[in-house]
Every structure is written in structure tokens, then in C-alpha cells.
C-alpha positions in Angstrom: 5.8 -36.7 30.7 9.6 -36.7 30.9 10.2 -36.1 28.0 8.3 -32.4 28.2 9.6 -31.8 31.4 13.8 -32.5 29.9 12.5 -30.0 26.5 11.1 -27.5 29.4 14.0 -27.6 31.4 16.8 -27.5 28.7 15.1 -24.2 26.8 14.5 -22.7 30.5 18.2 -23.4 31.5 19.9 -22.7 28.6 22.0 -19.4 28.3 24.3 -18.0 25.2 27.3 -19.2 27.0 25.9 -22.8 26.2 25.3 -22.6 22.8 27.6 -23.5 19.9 28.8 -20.0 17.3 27.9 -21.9 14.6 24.5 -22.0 15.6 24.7 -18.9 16.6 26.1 -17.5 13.6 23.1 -19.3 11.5 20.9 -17.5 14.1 22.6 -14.2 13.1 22.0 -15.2 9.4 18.3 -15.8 9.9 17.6 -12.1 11.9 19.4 -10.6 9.1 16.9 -12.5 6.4 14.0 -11.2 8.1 15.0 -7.9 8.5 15.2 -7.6 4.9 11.8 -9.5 3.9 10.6 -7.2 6.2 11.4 -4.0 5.0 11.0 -5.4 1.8 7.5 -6.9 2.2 5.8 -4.5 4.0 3.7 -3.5 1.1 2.9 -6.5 -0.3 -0.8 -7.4 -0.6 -2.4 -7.6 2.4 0.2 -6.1 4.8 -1.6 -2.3 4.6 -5.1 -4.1 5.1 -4.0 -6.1 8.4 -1.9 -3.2 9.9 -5.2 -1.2 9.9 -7.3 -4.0 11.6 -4.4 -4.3 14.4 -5.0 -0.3 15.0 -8.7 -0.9 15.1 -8.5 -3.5 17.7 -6.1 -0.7 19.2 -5.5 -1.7 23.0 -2.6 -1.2 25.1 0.5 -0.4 23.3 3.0 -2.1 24.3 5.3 -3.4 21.0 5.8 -2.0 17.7 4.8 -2.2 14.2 7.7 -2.6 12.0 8.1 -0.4 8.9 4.6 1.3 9.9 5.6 2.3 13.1 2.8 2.7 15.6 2.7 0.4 18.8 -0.6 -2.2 19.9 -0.7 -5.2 21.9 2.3 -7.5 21.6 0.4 -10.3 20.1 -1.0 -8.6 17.4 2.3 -6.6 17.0 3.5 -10.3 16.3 1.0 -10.8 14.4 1.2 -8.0 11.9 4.6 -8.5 11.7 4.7 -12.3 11.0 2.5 -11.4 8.1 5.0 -8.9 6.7 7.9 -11.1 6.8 6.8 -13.6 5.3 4.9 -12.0 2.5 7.7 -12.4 -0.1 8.4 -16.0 0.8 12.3 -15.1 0.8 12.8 -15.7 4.6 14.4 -18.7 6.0 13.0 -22.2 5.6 13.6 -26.0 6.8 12.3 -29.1 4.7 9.6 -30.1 4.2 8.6 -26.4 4.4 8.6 -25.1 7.7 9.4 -21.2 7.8 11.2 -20.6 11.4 12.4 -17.2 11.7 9.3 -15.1 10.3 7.7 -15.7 13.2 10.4 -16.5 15.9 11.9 -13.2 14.7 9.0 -10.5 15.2 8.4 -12.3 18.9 11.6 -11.5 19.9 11.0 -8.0 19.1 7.8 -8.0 20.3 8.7 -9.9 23.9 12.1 -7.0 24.4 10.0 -4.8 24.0 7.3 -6.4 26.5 9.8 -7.2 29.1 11.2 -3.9 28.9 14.1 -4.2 27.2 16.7 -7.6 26.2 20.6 -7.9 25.7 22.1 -9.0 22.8 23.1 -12.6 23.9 19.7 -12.9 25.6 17.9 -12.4 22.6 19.9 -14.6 20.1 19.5 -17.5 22.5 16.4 -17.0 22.9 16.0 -17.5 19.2 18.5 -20.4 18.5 16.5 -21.9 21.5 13.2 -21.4 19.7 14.6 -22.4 16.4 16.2 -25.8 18.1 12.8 -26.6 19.3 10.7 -26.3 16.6 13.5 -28.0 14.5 13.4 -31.0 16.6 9.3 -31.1 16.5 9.7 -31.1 12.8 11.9 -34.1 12.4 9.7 -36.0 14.1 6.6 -35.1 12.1 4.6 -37.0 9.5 2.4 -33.9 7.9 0.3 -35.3 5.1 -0.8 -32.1 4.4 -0.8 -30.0 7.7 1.5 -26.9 7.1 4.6 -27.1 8.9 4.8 -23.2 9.8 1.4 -23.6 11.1 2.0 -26.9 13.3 5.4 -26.0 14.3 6.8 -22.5 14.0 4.5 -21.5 16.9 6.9 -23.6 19.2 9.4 -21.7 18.5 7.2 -18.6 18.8 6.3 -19.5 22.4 10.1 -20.7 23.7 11.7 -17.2 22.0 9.2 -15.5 24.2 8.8 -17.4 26.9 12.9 -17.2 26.9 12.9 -13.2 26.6 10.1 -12.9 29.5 12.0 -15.4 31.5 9.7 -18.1 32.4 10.6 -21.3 34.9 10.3 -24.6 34.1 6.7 -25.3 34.9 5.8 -22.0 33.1 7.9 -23.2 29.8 6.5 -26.6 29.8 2.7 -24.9 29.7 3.8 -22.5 27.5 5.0 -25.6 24.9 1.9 -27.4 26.2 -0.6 -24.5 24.9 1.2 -24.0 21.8 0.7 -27.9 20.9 -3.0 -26.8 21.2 -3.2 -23.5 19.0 -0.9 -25.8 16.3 -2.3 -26.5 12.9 -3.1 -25.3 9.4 -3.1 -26.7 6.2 -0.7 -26.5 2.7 -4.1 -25.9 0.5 -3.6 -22.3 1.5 -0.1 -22.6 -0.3 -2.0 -24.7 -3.6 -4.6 -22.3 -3.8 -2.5 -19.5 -3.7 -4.4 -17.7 -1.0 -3.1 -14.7 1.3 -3.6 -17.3 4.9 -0.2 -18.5 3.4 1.7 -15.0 5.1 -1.9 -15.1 7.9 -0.6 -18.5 8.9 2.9 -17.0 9.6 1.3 -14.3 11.3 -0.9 -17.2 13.7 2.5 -19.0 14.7 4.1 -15.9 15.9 0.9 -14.1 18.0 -0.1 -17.6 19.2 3.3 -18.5 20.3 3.0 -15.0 22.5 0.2 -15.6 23.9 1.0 -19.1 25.1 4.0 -17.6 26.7 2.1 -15.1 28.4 -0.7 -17.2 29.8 1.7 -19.9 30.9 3.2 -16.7 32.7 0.0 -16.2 34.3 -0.4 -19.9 35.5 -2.8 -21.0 32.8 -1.8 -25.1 31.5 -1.8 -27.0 29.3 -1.9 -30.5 28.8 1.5 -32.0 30.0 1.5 -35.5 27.8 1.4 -32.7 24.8 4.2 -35.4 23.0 4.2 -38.5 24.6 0.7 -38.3 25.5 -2.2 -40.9 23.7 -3.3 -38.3 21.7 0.0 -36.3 21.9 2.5 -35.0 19.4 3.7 -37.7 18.4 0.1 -39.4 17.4 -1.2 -36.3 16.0 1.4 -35.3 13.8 4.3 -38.0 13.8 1.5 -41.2 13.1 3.1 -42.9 16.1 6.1 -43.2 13.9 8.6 -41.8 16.2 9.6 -42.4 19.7 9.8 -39.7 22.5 13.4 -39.8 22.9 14.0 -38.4 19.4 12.8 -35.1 20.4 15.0 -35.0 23.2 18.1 -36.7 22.0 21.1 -34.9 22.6 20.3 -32.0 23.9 22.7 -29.2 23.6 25.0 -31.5 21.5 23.0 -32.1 18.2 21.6 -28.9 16.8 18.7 -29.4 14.5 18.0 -25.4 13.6 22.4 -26.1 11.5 19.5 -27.6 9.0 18.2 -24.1 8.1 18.4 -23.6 4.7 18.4 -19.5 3.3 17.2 -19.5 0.0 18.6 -18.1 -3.0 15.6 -17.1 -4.6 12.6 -15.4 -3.6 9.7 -18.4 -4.5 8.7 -21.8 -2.5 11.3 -24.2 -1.4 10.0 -27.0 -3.6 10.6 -24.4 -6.5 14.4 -24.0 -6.0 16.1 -26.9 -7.8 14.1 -26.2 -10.9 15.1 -22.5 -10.9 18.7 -23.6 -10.4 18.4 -26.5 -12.9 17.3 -23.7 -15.8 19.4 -21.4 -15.2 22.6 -23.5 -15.5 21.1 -25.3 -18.3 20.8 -22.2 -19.9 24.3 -20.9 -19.3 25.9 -23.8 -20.5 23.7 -24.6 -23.7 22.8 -20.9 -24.5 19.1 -21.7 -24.1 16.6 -18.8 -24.6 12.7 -18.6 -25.1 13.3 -18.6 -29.1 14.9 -21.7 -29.3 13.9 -24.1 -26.8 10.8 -26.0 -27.9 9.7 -27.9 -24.5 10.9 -28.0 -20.9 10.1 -31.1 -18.7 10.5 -30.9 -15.1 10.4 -34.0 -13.1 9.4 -33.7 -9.2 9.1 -35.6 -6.3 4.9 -36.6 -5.6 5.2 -34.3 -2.7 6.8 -31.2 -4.5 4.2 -31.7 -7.3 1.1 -31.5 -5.0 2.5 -28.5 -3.8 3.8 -26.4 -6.9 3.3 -29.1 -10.0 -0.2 -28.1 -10.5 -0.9 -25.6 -13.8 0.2 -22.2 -13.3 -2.6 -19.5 -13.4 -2.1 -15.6 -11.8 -5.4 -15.8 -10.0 -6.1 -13.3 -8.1 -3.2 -13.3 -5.9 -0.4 -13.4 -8.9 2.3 -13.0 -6.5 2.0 -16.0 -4.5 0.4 -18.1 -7.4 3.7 -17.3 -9.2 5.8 -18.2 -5.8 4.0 -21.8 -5.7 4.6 -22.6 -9.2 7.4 -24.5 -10.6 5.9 -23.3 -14.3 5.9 -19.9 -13.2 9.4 -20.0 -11.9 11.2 -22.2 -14.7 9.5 -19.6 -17.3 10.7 -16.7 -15.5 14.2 -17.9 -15.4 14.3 -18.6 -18.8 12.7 -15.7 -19.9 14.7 -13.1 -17.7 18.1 -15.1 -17.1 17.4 -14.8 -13.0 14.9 -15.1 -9.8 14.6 -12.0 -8.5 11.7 -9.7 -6.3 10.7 -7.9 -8.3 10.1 -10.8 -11.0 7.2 -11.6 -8.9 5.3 -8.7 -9.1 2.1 -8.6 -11.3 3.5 -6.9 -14.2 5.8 -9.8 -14.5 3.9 -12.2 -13.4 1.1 -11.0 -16.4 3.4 -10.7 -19.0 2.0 -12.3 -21.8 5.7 -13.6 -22.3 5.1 -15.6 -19.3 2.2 -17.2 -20.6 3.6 -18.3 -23.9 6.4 -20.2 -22.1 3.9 -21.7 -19.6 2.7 -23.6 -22.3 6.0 -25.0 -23.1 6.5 -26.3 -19.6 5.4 -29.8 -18.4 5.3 -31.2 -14.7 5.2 -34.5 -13.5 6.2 -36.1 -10.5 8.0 -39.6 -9.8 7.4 -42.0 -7.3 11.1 -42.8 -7.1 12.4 -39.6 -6.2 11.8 -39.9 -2.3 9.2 -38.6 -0.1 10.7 -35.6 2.8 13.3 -37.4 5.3 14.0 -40.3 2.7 16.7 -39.6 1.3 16.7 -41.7 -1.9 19.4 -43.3 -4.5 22.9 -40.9 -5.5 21.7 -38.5 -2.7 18.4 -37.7 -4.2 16.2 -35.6 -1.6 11.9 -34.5 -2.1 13.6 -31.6 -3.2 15.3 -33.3 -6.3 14.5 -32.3 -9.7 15.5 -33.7 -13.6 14.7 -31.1 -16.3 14.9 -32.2 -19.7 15.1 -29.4 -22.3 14.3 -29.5 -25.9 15.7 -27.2 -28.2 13.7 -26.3 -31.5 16.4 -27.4 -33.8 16.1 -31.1 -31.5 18.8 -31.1 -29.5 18.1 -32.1 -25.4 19.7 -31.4 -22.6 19.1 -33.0 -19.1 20.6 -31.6 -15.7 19.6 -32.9 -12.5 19.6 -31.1 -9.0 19.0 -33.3 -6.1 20.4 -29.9 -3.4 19.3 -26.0 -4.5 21.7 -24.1 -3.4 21.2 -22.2 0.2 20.3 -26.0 1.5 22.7 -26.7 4.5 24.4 -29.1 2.2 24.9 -26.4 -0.8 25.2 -23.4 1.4 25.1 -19.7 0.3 28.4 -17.7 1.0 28.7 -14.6 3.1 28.3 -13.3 -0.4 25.0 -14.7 -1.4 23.6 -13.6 2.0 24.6 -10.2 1.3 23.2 -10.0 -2.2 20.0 -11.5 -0.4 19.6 -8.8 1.9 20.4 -6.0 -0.9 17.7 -7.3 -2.8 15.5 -6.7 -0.2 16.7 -3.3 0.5 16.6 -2.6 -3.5 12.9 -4.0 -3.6 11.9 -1.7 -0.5 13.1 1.6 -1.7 11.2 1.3 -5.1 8.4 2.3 -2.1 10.1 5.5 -1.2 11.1 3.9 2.0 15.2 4.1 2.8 16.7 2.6 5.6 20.4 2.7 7.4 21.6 -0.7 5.7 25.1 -0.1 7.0 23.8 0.4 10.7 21.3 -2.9 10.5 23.9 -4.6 8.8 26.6 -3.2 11.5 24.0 -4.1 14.1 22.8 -7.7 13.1 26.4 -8.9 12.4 27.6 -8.1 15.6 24.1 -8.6 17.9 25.4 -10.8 20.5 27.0 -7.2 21.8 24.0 -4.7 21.5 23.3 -3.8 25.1 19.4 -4.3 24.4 18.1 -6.0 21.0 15.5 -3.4 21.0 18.1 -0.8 19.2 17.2 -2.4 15.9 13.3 -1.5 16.3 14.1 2.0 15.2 16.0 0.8 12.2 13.3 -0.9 11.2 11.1 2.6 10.6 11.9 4.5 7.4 13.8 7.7 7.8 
């Protein structure tokens, strides 16, 4: 079991003071993202539904609801919230499609407010902590199907809290233990379109509180969770990976630098389509009236996840975010990938439908699988798009990085126009917020006196 007890002791250990600003400024980046899917997701579908079943459960109230306002038990508090940041699948992500910060994010909150209040530096290590380790437990995972966020978000979950509430070694190391057990879910929730894509989000973040809190309590877990015969690394890596690649270098190497912020507001796997059309259409003019076909080329494991024929459903919104038809149409049709282009009058418009048609998606068994990086840099996130015009003309463009990937990062800019999207998206609800005091706030975090100050600016005026 060393190589638990080195994970336990490096997240118990660790202090601000000991972590890189880089990291730290990614960290910054990641807060600021889910702040804004927040606000700006907190009336998606679903989000009204599951903030009245948290007040029906009621119970001691001990963390808030975001945007709703209200306080319950700080699991569910993380649960509720999870939900709501994640519901516009514009929050942080890390290939092959694990979503960090929507859960990590709301436990933080959730655990200040729980341990009665949490400085600025104590808080943003407790989160590049949490985000390191789930990181680390991704890299060395082999899915086939299991949903990233689900198996691995929740460590982060439970080392952000257990982090905030100040647990020892043994406590941290059960905390991590119990949170291998809770893992799990799978990506048909994300094919199918269904709503347990945001619940699964939701999961990570209450499970990865309660973990922390009944490691707190003395409750264990099973300490071979990675190593272990039917460990970690069985379960979910194949036996593909040794131990010491979770541990490697710890507080040198910095697996949560590989966050990637997206640019657009749909599934990761979506991204270098959206890219590819767009430029394609600024350089060669291209419009709905005269291209004739589209044919977007995908990696096996993109396609199972968003290749398959686009159809609203009955959840349009995420339908539309898991569909590279859905987004490739949309950006030819309205020259961007914005919010509000996924909402159902958009995502119905028989304009949509038309172009759908025109849209073909295959996948290649030479573009590589996740962590195989393949020939001229080619990544499972690589893309070739061949357009044909109706006068015969074609045009090819290849992406092999979307931009907002570590290696094609979003400016200070981009970030900015990420979070004002948001903040647009929310106030078509009636709901305003102080952007220049979260924005004053989250920028400059590592010097609140207690991370609990943003809570408030997280309620509408």
C-alpha cells in the first residue's frame, strides 16, 4: 500500500506555499469557469426539479445552494450544485472527457462553509490538490466506456474536502480509499443524451463529501484501493499501468497544467469540428446555400460518443451538445458556438435539420485512440472535414488540437469572453450579478481572508 500511503501524505502535507503559480493560476482559471456555468446554468433542465428534492430531504443546514440560495446538508448542497455547473457542458475538461472543476468547485464551497470558514490560499490548494489527483488517476486509466467524471472527479471531490476540513494522513488515505468505492458511471448517459450526464457530476461532488466526512469519523476503506488485486489499477487501468505512475514526481510534474477550458459550450470530442467549420468557412466564404456536403472524419472513440445521427429527443440541449452534426450545422448556419445556440428553439430550427442532412460522420481507425498520440501530432481529438461546395469545389482542413487544449490555449481574452457569455446567458433569466466583484474576487483569490465571500456573489441581487 505505499503507494496510497505517498498519494495520502503528499495531498495531507501539501500547503499553497508548495505549489507552482502556474498551477495555480490554471486553478484560478477553472473557479472562474464554474462560477460562470453556474450562474449561467442554473435553469437549465433539471436544475429547478433537483433543488426542490434537496429542500425536501431538508436536514441540517449547513452549506448553500448557489444561485437559489437556501442552505441543506453539505452533501446535497454539493450535489445540487455539481448538477448546475455542469448543466451547460462549458466547464473545464481533461481528455478523454473527465470534467474536474464542476464538482471539485461546489465542495470547496460546500466544505468552507462546513468547516466554518477557509482562506484564500487554503482553498485554492485545496483545489489544485484535488485536481492533481484526479489528474494523475486519469492518466493511468483504461475506460472502455466508464465515464471519466464519474470514476474520477469524485477523487478530487474527496481530497478538496478532505483538504478544507483538514484531515491526517490516515483520515486522507480512507477518504481516497472510499471514494475508489462510490467511483463509476457510464458514457451511455452522454450517447443517449440523458439528464444523469449533469446527475453524474452532481454524484462525484456529494460522494467525494461524504467520503471526506466519514473518513473524518474513522470509517475505512480498503487501503490496496490502487495497487490492490482488484485495485485501481485492475479495475480501471486493465493492469496496464504500474503503481509508480500515480505517484511519480510528486510536487514536480503537475498533471491538472493538462486542463483544457473550452471555447465552446458542447462536448470535448465536438471542438475540432466546430473549429474546423468555422475556419473553413471564413476562408472559403462557405454558407448553408452553397455548400452541398460536409464530411467529418473522427477518431473511433469520438464517433461512439458524438458520431451517431443527430436527433433533439427529448432532452434537445444535451442531444445537440453530444453531436458533432448538431454542432458543425450550427456553426455553419449561425457563423459561431454560442449558449444560447443550444437552446431548443435553435436546436428545433428546422434550418438545423436541413443541414443535418448534409452532414456525414465516420470514424478512422488511424486517427489514435485517447493517450496515443498518432502520426503529425494527431490526438482522439483530431478531426479532417471535407466540404463540398454546390458549384464542386472541396475544401479540406484538418484539426488535430481545438483550441482551449493546453497545447492551443485560450488567452486571458478568450477566458473573459467565456465568462461574459455566461453572465450574458444568465441575465436573459432576470438574474444579475456583481461580475466586476466575482471577477475582482476570483482573479485575486489567493488573498480573500475566507473563500466563503464569493458564496454571496453567487445569489442574484
Amino acid at each position: 500500500m505505499e503507494t496510497e500511503r505517498r498519494l495520502a501524505r503528499y495531498v495531507s502535507d501539501s500547503t499553497y506555499g508548495d505549489l507552482p503559480q502556474e498551477t495555480v493560476d490554471i486553478i484560478k482559471k477553472m473557479v472562474l469557469a464554474i462560477v460562470g456555468t453556474t450562474i449561467a446554468g442554473a435553469a437549465e433542465q433539471g436544475c429547478e426539479a433537483l433543488v426542490a428534492q434537496v429542500r425536501e430531504w431538508a436536514g441540517k443546514e449547513e452549506a448553500t445552494i448557489l444561485v437559489y440560495g437556501g442552505k441543506v446538508p453539505a452533501y446535497n448542497a454539493a450535489l445540487v450544485n455539481g448538477f448546475i455547473a455542469r448543466a451547460l457542458d462549458f466547464c473545464d475538461a481533461m481528455s478523454p472527457g473527465l470534467h474536474i472543476g464542476a464538482s471539485a468547485v461546489p465542495v470547496a464551497l460546500a466544505a468552507a462553509e462546513l468547516a466554518g470558514g477557509c482562506s484564500g490560499e487554503a482553498f485554492l490548494a485545496a483545489l489544485v490538490l484535488g485536481a492533481e489527483t484526479a489528474a494523475r488517476m486519469n492518466f493511468v486509466s483504461d475506460y472502455d466506456g466508464f465515464e471519466p467524471t464519474g470514476v474520477c472527479s469524485i477523487f478530487a471531490a474527496a481530497v478538496t474536502a478532505g483538504s478544507i476540513l483538514r484531515l491526517n494522513h490516515e483520515q486522507m488515505l480512507h477518504a481516497l480509499a472510499l471514494a475508489f468505492n462510490k467511483a463509476g458511471g457510464s458514457f451511455q448517459s452522454n450517447i443517449d443524451g440523458s439528464l444523469a450526464v449533469r446527475t453524474m457530476q452532481g454524484f462525484a461532488a456529494q460522494g467525494g463529501l461524504v467520503c471526506a466526512q466519514l473518513a473524518q469519523r474513522g470509517i475505512t476503506g480498503p487501503e490496496n484501493f490502487i495497487e490492490g488485486i482488484y485495485g485501481y489499477l485492475h479495475l480501471y487501468g486493465k493492469d496496464k499501468f504500474r503503481p509508480e505512475s500515480v505517484v511519480s514526481e510528486l510536487g514536480q510534474r503537475f498533471d491538472a497544467n493538462k486542463t483544457i477550458f473550452k471555447r465552446f459550450p458542447s462536448c470535448g470530442c465536438t471542438l475540432s469540428s466546430t473549429d474546423a467549420i468555422l475556419d473553413l468557412a471564413k476562408e472559403k466564404n462557405l454558407t448553408p446555400d452553397n455548400v452541398a456536403s460536409v464530411e467529418v472524419t473522427v477518431s473511433p472513440y469520438a464517433y461512439k460518443i458524438v458520431g451517431h445521427q443527430f436527433e433533439p429527443g427529448d432532452t434537445p440541449k444535451v442531444n445537440a451538445q453530444f453531436s458533432i452534426q448538431y454542432c458543425v450545422a450550427n456553426a455553419l448556419l449561425r457563423g459561431s458556438s454560442k449558449l444560447t445556440h443550444f437552446d431548443e428553439p435553435c436546436v428545433m430550427d428546422d434550418r438545423i435539420a436541413e443541414l443535418v442532412r448534409r452532414i456525414h460522420v465516420s470514424a478512422d481507425p488511424a486517427l489514435p485512440e485517447p493517450g496515443k498520440p498518432g502520426a503529425a501530432g494527431s490526438t482522439h481529438l483530431s478531426v479532417r472535414v471535407k466540404v463540398t461546395t454546390k458549384d464542386g469545389s472541396v475544401y479540406h482542413k484538418n484539426v488535430d488540437v481545438p483550441r482551449g487544449n493546453p497545447r492551443n490555449p485560450l488567452s486571458d481574452e478568450e477566458h473573459m469572453v467565456r465568462f461574459y457569455d455566461c453572465v450574458d446567458y444568465a441575465r436573459k433569466g432576470s438574474r444579475k450579478y456583481d461580475t466586476d466583484r466575482i471577477l475582482s474576487l476570483v482573479t485575486g483569490l489567493e488573498k480573500a481572508e475566507d473563500a466563503r465571500s464569493l458564496i454571496p456573489l453567487l445569489l442574484p441581487a
